[in-house]
C-alpha positions in Angstrom: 51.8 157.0 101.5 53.7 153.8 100.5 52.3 150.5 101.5 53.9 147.3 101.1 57.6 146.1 101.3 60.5 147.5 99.2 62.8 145.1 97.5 66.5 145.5 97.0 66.6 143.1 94.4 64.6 143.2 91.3 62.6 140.1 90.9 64.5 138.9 87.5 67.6 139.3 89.5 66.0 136.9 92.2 64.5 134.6 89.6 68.1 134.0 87.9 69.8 133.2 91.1 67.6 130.4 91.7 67.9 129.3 88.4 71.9 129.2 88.4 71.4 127.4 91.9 69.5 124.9 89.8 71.6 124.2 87.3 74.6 124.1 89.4 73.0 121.5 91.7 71.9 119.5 87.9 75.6 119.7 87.3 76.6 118.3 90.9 74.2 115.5 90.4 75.4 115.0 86.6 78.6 114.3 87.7 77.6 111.8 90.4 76.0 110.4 88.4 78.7 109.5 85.3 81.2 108.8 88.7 78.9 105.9 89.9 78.3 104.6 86.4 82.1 104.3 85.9 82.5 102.8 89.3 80.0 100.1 88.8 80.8 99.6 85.3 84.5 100.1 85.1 85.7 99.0 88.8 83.5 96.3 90.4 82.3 94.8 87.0 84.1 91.5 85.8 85.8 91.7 82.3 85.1 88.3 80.4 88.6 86.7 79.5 88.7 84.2 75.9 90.7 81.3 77.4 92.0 80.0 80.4 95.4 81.2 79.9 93.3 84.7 80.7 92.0 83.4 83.7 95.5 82.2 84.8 97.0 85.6 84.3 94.0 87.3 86.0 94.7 84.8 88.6 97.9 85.9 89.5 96.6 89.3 90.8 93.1 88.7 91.6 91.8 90.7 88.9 88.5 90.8 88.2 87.1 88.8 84.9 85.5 85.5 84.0 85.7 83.0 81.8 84.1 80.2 80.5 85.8 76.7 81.4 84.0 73.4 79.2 85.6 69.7 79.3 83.6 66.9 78.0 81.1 66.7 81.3 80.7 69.6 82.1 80.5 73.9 81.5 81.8 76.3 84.5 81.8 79.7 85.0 85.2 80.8 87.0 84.6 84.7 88.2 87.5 86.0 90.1 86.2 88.3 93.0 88.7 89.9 94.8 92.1 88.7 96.9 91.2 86.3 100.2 95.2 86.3 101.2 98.5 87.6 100.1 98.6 83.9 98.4 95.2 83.4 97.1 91.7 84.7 95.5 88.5 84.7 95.7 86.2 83.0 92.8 83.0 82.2 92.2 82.3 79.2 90.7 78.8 78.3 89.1 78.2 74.8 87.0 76.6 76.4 83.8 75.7 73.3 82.0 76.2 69.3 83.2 76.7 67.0 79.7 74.8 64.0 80.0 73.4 65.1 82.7 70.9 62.8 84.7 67.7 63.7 86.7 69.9 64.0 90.2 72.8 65.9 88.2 70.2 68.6 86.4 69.8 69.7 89.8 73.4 71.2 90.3 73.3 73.2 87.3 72.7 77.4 88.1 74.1 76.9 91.3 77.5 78.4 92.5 80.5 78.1 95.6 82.9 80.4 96.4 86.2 78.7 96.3 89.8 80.2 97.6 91.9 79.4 95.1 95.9 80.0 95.2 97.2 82.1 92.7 100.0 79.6 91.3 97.1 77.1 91.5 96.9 75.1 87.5 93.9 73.2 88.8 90.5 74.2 88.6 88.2 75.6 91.7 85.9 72.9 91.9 88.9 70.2 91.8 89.6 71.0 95.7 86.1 71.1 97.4 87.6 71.4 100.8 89.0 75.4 99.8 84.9 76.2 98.5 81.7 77.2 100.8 78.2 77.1 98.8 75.1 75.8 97.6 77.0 74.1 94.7 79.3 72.1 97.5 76.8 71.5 99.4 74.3 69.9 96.7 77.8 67.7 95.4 78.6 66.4 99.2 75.2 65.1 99.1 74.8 63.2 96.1 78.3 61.6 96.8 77.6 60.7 100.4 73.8 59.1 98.7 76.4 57.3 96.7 78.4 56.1 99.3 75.8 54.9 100.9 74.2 53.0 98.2 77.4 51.6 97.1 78.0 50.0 100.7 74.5 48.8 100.6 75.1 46.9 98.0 78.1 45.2 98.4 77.6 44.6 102.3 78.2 40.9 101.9 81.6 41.4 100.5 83.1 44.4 102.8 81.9 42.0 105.6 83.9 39.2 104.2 86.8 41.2 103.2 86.8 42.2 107.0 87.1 39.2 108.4 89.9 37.6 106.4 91.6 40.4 107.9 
């Protein structure tokens, strides 16, 4: 008398299909793997650009890159995100470095705006504050209202005089 179960397969047989199943799904993964590194890396990833004759060009199609822009007060970062219109792009702009820079002006640097900028554009982003939305806006309409402010404060007297000669 036979007791137990009889197997069609032999177990070495059995053992090796689940062992090419593994590797198969090792591959599968593998490849999803390299496919989302590319993607991240290669597609959604800025390129840096040298100059701003880079960035101008870039501009023209939205493509992605960045680029360093420094004048004599100042060091921006320009990152070019992706098209807003037909006409125009979306960039991130974040003050890297203020020259000179005084206790209230310290306080901008590491912060950012997105600005829509039109592609045929040859100013900068932060030059047209009305086309930018941010914490970087935000933190400069404050310090020039402050200004504003203190500035008719002080000379009071002579708007007040100025006004009624008129």
């Amino acid at each position: 008398m036979k007791r137990g179960i009889e197997y069609k397969y032999d177990v070495s047989e059995f053992n090796f299909k689940i062992l090419k199943k593994r590797i198969i799904l090792a591959i599968i993964i593998l490849i999803i793997g390299i496919i989302i590194y590319f993607a991240y890396f290669r597609l959604l990833t800025a390129k840096e650009c040298k100059d701003l004759e880079c960035y101008e060009k870039s501009l023209l199609n939205c493509k992605k890159i960045w680029v360093i822009n420094e004048d004599n007060k100042s060091v921006w970062r320009y990152e070019i995100l992706n098209e807003a219109s037909k006409n125009s792009c979306n960039v991130k702009v974040i003050l890297l470095k203020v020259k000179e820079a005084t206790l209230e002006a310290e306080v901008f640097q590491g912060k950012e705006m997105i600005c829509v900028v039109n592609k045929v554009d040859d100013i900068f982003p932060e030059k047209d504050m009305l086309r930018c939305s941010g914490v970087l806006k935000e933190k400069l309409q404050e310090i020039i209202i402050d200004r504003m402010h203190n500035y008719l404060l002080k000379n009071l007297g002579e708007i007040q005089k100025g006004l009624k000669e008129i």
